[in-house]
N, C-alpha and C positions, 0 to 999 in steps of 0.2 A: 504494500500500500504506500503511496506516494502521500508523504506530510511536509508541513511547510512550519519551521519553528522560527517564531521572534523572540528574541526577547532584550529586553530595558533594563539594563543592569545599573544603580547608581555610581558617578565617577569614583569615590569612595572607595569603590571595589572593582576597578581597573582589573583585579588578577583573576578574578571570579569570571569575568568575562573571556578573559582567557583560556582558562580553564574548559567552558561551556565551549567554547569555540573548538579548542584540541578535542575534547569528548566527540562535538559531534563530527567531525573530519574521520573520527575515530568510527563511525558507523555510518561511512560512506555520503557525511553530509557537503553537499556542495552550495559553496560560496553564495548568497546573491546578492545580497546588500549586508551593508557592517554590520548589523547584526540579525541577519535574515539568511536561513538556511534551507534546504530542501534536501529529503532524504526518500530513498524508496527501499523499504526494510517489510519485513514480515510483521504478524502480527505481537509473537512473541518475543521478536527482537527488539518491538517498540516497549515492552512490557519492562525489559532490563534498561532501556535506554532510559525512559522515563522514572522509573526511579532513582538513575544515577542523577538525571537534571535534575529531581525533588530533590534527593541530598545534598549536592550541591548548593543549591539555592538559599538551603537552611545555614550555610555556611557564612550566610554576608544577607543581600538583599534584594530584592529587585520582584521584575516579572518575566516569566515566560510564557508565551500561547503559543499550542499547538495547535494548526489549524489540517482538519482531512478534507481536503474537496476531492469532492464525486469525480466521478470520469466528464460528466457529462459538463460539470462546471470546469473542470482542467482544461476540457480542448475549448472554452470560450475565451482562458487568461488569451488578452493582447498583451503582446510585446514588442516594446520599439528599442532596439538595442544598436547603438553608437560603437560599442567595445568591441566587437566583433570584425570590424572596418580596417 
């Protein structure tokens, strides 16, 4: 399942963001904005993921959302991408 993770970490905790960032690179999560990733993992792999980002989080402070769009709503995302040029 393809999921899309934000998340808003306060400057404060600069390393916690870090951290969050290595984890998810660590489950095949790719880059899209500073603090916007995208991963496509199985069910149960989300299960492990997700409570590493819960622990994590309780670490310091902030927010994370996990967002699952449907297939139907994936092939609507537009994209106008400059970086690719």
């Amino acid at each position: 399942m393809k999921i899309i993770i934000v998340f808003d970490i306060p400057v404060e905790y600069n390393w916690l963001r870090d951290k969050i960032r290595n984890l998810l690179k660590d489950y095949g999560g790719k880059f899209l904005e500073y603090s916007v990733y995208e991963t496509d993992i199985d069910e149960k792999v989300f299960e492990i993921l997700y409570k590493r980002l819960e622990k994590l989080l309780h670490k310091g402070g902030g927010r994370i959302d996990i967002v699952f769009p449907c297939k139907s709503c994936y092939r609507k995302i537009l994209l106008i991408d400059t970086t690719q040029i």
